[in-house]
Z-matrix of the N, CA and C atoms (Angstrom, degrees):
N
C 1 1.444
C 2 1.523 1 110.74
N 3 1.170 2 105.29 1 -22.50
C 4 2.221 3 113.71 2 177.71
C 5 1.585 4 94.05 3 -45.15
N 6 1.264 5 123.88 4 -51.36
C 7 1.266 6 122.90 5 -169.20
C 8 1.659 7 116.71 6 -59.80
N 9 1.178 8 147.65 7 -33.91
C 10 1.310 9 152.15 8 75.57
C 11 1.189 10 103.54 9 69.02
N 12 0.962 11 104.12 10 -85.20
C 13 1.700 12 138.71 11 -144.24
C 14 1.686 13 108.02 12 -82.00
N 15 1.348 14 103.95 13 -32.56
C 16 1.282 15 106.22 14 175.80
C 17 2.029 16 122.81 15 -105.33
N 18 1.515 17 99.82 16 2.78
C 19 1.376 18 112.55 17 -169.98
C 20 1.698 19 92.88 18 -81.76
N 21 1.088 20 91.54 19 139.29
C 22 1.763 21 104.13 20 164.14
C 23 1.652 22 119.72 21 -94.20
N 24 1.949 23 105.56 22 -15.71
C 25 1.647 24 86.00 23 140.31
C 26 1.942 25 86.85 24 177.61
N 27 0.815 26 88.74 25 157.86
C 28 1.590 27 106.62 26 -170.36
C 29 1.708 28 115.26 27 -94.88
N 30 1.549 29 97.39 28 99.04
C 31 2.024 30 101.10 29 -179.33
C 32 1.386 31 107.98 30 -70.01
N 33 1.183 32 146.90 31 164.89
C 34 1.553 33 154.03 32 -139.47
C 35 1.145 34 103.42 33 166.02
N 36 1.735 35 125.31 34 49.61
C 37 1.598 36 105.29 35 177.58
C 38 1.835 37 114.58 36 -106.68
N 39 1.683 38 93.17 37 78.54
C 40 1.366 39 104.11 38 -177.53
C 41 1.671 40 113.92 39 -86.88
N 42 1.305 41 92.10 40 131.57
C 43 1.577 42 92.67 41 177.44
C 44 2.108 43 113.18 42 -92.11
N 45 0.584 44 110.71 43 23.11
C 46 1.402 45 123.96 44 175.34
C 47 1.631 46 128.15 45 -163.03
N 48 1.135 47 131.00 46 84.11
C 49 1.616 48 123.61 47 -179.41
C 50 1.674 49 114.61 48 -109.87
N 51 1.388 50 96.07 49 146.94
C 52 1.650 51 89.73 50 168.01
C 53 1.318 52 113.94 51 -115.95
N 54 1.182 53 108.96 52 -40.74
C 55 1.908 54 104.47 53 167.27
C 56 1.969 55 94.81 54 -130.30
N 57 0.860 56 122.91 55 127.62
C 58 1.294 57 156.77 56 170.29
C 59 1.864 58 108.47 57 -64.29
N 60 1.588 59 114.99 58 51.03
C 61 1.653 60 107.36 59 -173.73
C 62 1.262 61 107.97 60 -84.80
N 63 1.709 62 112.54 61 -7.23
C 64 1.853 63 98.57 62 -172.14
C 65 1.103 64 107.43 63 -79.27
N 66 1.223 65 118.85 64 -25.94
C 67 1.403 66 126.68 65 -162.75
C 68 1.940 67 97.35 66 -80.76
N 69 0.973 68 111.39 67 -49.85
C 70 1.192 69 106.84 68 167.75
C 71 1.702 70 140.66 69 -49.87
N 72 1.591 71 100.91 70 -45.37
C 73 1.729 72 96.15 71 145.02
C 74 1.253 73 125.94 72 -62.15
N 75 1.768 74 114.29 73 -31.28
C 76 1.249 75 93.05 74 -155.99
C 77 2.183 76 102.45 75 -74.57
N 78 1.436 77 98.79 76 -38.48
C 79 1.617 78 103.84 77 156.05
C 80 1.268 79 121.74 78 -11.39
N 81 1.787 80 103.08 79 -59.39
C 82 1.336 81 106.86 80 -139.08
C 83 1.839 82 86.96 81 -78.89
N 84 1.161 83 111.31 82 -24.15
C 85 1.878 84 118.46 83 -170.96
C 86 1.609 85 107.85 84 -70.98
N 87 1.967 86 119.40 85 -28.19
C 88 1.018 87 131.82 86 162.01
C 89 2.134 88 93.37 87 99.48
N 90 1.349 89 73.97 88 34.78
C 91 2.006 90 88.38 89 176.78
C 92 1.962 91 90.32 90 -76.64
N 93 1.194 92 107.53 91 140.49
C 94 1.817 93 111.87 92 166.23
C 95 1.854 94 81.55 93 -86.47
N 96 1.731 95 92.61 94 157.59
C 97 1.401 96 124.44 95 163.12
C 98 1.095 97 125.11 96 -125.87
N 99 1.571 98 108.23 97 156.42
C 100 1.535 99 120.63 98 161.46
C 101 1.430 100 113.41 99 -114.42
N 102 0.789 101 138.61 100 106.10
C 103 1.718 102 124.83 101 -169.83
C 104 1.663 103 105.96 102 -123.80
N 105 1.322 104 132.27 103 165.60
C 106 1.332 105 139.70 104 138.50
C 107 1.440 106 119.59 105 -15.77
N 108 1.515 107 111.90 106 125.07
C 109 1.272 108 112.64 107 -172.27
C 110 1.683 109 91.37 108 -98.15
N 111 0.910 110 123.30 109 72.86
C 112 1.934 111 149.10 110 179.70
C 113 1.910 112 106.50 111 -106.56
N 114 1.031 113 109.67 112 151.88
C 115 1.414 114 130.20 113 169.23
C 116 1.450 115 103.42 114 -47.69
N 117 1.610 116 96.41 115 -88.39
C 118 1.644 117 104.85 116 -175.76
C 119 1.445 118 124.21 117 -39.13
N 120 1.398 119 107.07 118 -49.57
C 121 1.945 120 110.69 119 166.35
C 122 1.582 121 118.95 120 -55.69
N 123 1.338 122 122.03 121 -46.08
C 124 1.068 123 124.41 122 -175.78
C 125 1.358 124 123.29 123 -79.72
N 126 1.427 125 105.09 124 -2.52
C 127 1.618 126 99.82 125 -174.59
C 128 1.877 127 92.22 126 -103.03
N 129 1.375 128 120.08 127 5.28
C 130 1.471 129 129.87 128 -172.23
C 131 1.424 130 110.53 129 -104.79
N 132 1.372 131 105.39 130 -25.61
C 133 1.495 132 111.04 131 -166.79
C 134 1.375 133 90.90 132 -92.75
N 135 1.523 134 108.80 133 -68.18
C 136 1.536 135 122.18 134 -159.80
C 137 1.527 136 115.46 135 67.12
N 138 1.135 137 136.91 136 -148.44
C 139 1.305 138 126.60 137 170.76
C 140 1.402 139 142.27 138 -56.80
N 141 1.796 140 84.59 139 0.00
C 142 2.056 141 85.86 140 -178.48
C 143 1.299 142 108.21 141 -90.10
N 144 0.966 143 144.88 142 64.94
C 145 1.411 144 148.48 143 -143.71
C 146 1.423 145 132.13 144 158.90
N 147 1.587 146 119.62 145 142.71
C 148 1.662 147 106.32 146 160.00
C 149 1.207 148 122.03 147 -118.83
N 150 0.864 149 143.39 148 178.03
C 151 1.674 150 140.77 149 -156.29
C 152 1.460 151 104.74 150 -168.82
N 153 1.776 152 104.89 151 144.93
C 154 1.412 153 131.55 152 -170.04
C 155 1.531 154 109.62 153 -119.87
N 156 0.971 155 129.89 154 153.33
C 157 1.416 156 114.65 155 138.08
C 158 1.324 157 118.49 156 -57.14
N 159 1.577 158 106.11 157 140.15
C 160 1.231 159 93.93 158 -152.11
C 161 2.016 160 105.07 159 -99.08
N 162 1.783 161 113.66 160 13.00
C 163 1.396 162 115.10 161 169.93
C 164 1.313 163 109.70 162 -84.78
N 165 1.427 164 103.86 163 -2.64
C 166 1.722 165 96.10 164 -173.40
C 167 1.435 166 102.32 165 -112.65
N 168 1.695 167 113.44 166 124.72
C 169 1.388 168 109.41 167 168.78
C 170 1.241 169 116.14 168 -67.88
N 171 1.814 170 110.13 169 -49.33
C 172 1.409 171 89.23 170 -167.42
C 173 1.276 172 114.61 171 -81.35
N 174 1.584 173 139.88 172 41.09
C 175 1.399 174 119.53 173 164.65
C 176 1.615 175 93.24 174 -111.34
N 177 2.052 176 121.70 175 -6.01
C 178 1.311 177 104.66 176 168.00
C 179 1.573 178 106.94 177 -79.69
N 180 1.290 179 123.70 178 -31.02
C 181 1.545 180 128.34 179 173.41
C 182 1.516 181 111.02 180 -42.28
N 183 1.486 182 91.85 181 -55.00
C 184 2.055 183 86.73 182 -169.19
C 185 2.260 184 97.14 183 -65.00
N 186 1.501 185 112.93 184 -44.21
C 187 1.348 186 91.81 185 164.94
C 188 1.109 187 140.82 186 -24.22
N 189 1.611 188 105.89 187 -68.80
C 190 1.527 189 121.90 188 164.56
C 191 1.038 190 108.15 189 -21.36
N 192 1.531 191 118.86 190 -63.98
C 193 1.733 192 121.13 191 -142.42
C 194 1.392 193 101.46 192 -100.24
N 195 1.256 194 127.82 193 -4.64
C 196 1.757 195 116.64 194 158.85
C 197 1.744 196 101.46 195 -80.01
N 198 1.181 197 119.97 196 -39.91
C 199 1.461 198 104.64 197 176.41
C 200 1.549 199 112.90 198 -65.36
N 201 1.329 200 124.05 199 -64.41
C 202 1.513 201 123.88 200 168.92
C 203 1.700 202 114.57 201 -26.39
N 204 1.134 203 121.13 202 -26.93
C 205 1.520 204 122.23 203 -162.78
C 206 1.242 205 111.32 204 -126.17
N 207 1.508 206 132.86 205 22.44
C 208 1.223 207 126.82 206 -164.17
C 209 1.908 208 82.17 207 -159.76
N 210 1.560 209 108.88 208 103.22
C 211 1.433 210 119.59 209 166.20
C 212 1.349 211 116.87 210 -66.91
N 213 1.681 212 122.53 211 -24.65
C 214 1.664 213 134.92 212 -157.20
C 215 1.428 214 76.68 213 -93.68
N 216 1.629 215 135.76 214 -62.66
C 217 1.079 216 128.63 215 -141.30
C 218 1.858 217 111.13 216 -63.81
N 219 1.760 218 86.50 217 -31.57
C 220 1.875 219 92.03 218 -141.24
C 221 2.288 220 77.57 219 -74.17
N 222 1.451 221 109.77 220 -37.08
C 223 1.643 222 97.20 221 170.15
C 224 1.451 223 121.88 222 -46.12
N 225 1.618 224 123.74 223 -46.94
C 226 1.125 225 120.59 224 174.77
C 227 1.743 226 125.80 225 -38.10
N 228 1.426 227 84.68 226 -53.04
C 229 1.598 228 107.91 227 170.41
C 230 1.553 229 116.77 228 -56.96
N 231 1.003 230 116.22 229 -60.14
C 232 1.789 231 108.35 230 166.19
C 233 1.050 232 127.50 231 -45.16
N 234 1.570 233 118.88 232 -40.84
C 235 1.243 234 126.57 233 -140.95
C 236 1.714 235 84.24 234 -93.85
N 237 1.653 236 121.50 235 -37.69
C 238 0.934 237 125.86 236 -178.38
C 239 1.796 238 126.97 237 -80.18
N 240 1.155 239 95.97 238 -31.32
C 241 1.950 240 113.69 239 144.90
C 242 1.460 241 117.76 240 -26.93
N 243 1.379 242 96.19 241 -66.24
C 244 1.726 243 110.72 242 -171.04
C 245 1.421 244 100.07 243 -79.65
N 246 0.683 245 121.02 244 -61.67
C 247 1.714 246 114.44 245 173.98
C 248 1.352 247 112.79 246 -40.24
N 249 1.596 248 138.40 247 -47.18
C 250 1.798 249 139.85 248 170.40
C 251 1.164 250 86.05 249 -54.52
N 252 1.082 251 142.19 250 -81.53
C 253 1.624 252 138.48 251 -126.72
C 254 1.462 253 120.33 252 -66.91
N 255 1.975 254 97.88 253 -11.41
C 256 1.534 255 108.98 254 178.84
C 257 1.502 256 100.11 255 -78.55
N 258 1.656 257 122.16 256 -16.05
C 259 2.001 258 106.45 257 -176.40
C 260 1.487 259 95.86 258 -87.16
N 261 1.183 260 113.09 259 33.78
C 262 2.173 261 101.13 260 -172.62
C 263 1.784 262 89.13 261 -134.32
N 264 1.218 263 113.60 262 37.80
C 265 1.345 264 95.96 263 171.54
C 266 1.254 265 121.95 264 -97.85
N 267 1.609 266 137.87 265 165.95
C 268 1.490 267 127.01 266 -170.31
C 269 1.487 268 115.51 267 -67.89
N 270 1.576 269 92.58 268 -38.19
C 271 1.640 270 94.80 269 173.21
C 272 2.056 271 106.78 270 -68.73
N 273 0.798 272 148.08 271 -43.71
C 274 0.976 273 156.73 272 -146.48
C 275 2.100 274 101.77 273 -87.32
N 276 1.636 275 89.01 274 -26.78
C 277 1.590 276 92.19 275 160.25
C 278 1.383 277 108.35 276 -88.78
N 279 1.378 278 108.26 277 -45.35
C 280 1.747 279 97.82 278 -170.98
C 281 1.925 280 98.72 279 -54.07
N 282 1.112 281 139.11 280 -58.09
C 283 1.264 282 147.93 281 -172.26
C 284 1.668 283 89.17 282 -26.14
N 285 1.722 284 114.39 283 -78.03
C 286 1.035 285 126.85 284 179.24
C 287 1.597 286 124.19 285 -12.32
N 288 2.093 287 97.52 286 -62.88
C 289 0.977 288 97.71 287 176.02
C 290 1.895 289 132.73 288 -63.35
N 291 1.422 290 91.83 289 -32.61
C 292 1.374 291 85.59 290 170.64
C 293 1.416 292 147.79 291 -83.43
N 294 1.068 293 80.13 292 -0.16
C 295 1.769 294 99.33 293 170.00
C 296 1.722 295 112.24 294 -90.06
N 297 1.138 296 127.68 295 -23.78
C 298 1.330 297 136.37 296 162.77
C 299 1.533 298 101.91 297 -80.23
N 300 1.687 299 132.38 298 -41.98
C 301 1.208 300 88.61 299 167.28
C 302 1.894 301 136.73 300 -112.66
N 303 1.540 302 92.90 301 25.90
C 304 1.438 303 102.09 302 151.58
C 305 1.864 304 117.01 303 -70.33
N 306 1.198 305 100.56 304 -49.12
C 307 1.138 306 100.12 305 -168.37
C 308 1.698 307 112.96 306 -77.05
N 309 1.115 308 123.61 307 2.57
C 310 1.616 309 126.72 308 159.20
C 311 1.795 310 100.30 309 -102.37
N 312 0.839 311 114.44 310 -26.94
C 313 1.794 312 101.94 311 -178.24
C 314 2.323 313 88.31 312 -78.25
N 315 1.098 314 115.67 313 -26.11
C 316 1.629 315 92.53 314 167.93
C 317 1.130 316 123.03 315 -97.29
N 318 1.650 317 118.63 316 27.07
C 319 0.958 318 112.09 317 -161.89
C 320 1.856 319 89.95 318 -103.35
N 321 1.321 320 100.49 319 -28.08
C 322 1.594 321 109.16 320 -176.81
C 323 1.341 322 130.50 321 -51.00
């Protein structure tokens, strides 16, 4: 995660994800992103983040360069990083889980 810490912003142009964890450290370090404008990424990022298609460089380039050039923005982005990374907690899955399986044990 040291690596994190020193990025001025983290590219992510994956064309296939199933769980989205880089993005989630890199969040949790308060790294801004560019990631894949994809299902799986976007339902991980949510608003802490911006997203491209991810065949086109230059619409991840112009990403890049609104975060690189915007000091208010790239805070938004941290501030909003750390804030996602609090719905990915273990307890916050276990919660998850038990509410899916209360609600199938009343379903019986």
């Amino acid at each position: 995660m040291e690596r994190y810490n020193i990025a001025d912003v983290l590219l992510f142009p994956s064309l296939y994800e199933g769980f989205d964890l880089l993005s989630l450290e890199a969040m949790a370090c308060g790294t801004p992103i560019v990631a894949s404008d994809i299902a799986a990424v976007r339902e991980v990022i949510g608003e802490a983040g911006l997203f491209a298609d991810p065949l086109d460089a230059g619409g991840m380039a112009d990403q890049i360069a609104k975060i690189l050039g915007d000091d208010e923005l790239v805070s938004t982005l941290r501030a909003g990083g750390r804030e996602r990374v609090k719905d990915f907690t273990w307890e916050s899955v276990a919660d998850q889980f038990e509410e899916l399986y209360r609600s199938l044990a009343a379903s019986d």
